[in-house]
C-alpha positions in Angstrom: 50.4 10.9 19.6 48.5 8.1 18.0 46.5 8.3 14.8 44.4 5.9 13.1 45.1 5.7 9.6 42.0 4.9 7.1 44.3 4.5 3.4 47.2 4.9 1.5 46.5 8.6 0.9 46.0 9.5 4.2 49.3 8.0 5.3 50.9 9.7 2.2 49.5 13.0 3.7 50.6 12.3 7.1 53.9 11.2 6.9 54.6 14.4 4.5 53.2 16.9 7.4 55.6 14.9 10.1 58.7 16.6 7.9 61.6 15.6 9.9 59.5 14.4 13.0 60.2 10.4 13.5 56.8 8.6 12.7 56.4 5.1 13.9 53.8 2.7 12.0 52.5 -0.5 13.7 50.6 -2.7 11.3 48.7 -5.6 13.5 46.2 -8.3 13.4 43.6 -8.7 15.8 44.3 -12.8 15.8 48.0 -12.5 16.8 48.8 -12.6 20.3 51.9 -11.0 20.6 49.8 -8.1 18.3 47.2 -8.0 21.6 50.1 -7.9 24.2 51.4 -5.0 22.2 48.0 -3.5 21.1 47.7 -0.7 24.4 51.0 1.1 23.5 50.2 1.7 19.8 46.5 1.3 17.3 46.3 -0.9 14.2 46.6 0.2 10.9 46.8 -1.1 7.7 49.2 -3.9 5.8 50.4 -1.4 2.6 53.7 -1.8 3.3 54.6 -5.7 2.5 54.4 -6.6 6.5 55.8 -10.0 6.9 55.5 -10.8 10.3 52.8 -9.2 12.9 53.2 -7.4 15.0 55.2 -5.0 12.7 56.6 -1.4 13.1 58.0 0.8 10.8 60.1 4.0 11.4 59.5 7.1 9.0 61.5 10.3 8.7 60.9 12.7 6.0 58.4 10.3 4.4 61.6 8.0 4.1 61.2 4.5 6.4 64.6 4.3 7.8 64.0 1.4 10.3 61.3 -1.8 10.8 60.8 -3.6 13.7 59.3 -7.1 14.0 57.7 -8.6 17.6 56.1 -7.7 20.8 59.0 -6.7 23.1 57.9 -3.4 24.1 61.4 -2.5 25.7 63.4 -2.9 22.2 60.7 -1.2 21.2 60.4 1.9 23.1 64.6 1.6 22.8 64.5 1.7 19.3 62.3 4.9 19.4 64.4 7.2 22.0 67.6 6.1 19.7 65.8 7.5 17.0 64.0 10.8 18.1 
């Protein structure tokens, strides 16, 4: 499932409903090309979290972020996920 996220509060709210459920976060930039390679598996959101690098992904479990990701290799990617679900 994908969800758009709007601000902080919403994500707050969000990521608190997930419980234990792994949520993944992809913060992106509409300039960056590896961002528009990567841009039909997952939707933008927002930069709150000190992203360093685009595209980014961050891992949440129990509101906790428990792993980041950095780049457009959608194999790691979707790797990373199953090892984590």
């Amino acid at each position: 499932m994908v969800q758009s996220i709007k601000d902080m509060d919403e994500l707050k709210t969000f990521l608190k409903a997930a419980g234990c459920k792994l949520v993944v976060v992809e913060f992106s930039a509409k300039w960056c090309g590896p961002c528009q390679r990567i841009y039909p598996l997952v939707h933008e959101l927002a930069q709150i979290y000190h992203v360093k690098a685009v595209p980014t992904f961050q891992m949440f479990k129990q509101t906790q972020k428990i792993f980041e990701f950095c780049g457009a290799d959608a194999q790691k990617l979707e790797a990373k996920i199953q090892e984590l679900m």
